[in-house]
C-alpha positions in Angstrom: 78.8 144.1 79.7 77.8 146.3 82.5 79.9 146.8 85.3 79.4 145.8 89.3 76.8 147.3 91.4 75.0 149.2 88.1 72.0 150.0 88.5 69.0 150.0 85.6 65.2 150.0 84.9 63.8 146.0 83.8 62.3 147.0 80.5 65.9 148.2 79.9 67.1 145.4 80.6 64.8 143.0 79.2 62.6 142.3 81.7 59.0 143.4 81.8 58.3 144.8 85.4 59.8 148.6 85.4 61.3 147.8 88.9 65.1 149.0 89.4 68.2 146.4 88.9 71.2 145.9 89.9 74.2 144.0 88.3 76.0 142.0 90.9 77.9 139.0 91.5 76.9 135.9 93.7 78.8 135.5 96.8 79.3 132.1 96.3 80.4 131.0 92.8 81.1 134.5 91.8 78.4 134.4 88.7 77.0 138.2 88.0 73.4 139.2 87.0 70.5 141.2 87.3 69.2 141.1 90.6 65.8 143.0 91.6 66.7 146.1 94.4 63.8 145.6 97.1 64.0 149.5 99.1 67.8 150.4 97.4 68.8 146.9 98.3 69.4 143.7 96.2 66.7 140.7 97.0 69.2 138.1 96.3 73.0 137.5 97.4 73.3 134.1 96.0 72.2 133.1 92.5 70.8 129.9 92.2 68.1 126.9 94.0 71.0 124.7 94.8 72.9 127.7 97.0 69.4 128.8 98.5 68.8 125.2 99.6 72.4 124.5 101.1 72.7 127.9 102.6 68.9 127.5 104.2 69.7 124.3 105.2 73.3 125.1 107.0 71.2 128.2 108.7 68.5 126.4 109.9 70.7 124.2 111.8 72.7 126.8 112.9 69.6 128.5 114.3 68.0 124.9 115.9 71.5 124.5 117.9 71.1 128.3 118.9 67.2 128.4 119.9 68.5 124.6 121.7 71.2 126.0 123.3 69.0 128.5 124.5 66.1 126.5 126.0 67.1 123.6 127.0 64.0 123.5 129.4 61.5 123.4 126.4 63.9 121.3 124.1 63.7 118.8 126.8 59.7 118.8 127.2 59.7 118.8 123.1 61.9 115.8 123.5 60.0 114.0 126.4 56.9 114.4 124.5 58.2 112.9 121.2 60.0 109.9 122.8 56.3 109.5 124.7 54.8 109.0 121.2 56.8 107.1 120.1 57.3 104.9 122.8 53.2 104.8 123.5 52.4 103.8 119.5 54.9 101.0 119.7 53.4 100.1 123.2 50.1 99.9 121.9 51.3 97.8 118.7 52.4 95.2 120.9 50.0 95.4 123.6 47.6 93.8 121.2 45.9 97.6 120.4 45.8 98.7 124.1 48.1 100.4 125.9 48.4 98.3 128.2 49.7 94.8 129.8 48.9 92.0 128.2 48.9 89.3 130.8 47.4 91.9 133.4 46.2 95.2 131.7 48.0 97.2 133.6 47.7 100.9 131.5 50.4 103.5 133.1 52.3 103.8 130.4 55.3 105.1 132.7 55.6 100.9 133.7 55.3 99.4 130.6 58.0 97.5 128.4 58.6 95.8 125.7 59.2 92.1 126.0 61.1 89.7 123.9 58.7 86.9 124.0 61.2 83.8 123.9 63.9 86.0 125.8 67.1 87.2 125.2 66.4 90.8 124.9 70.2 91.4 126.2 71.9 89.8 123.1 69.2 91.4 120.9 69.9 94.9 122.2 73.6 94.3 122.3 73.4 93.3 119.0 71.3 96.0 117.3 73.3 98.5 119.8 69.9 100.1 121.0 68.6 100.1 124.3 65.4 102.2 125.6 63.8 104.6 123.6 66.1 104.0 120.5 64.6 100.2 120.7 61.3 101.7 120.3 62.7 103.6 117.3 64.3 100.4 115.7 61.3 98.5 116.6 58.9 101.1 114.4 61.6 101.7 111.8 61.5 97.7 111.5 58.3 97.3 110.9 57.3 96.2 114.1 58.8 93.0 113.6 57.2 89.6 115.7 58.7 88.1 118.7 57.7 91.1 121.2 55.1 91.9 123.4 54.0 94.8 126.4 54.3 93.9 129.8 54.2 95.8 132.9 57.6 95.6 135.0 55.9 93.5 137.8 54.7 90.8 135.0 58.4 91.2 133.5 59.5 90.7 136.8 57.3 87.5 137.3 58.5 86.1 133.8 61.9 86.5 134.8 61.9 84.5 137.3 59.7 81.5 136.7 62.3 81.8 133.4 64.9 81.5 135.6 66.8 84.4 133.9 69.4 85.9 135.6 69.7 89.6 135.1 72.5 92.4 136.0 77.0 91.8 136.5 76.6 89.3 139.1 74.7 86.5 137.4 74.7 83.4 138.8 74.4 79.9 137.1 71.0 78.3 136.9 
């Protein structure tokens, strides 16, 4: 068996490039082989797929919280822009393929909702815990379920109150 950190030619060793070799352990489970030396240095620390992926993936997160940490200016655009997406696709689902209003056609996106057609958005929300963007999420991740629509807030507004819905702490009784 050779020893640690010895060093030999592939076609001694049974391989079929001529390239130099070195025996060495993993560093994580502690299993020794022949591992290829790339410029005097060995090409692999770890031995196997499975400790590649997990150490890959625990780096790559590593390095996403660094690079977020720091640029928080362009994580937030990155951000803004994704939740736009999102929130524009589902917009334009229930806006009847338009982005837009559907009692009105108001189109700036930055004033349009989502509606819950026969009310009670409040329980809803509460219920799924989402509010805001994450609705959007749960609304796409659903399937787009039925019982929405897209207003503007001014139609929202309107539908409120010829509803007679009472909205924020104070609410009053009809």
């Amino acid at each position: 068996m050779p020893q640690i950190g010895e060093i030999r030619q592939g076609r001694e060793i049974g391989y079929k490039n001529d390239g130099k070799n070195i025996w060495q352990a993993c560093e994580l489970c502690g299993k020794e082989r022949w591992v290829p030396l790339v410029k005097g240095i060995p090409a692999y620390k770890i031995c196997n797929e499975e400790h590649i992926f997990q150490n890959t993936k625990i780096r790559s997160k590593e390095q996403g919280k660094r690079w977020s940490r720091e640029n928080p200016e362009r994580r937030r655009e990155l951000n803004h822009k994704c939740w736009r997406n999102v929130k524009e696709e589902v917009i334009t689902h229930y806006g009847n393929g338009k982005c837009a209003c559907i009692k009105c056609g108001f189109a700036d996106i930055r004033a349009l909702s989502i509606d819950h057609i026969n009310g009670g958005g409040s329980i809803h929300r509460h219920d799924i815990k989402r509010g805001g963007t994450s609705l959007y999420i749960w609304l796409r991740k659903n399937k787009y379920p039925e019982g929405f629509q897209t207003l503007c807030m001014n139609c929202q507004f309107i539908k409120r109150a010829e509803n007679k819905e009472c909205v924020g702490k104070n609410k009053k009784e009809k």
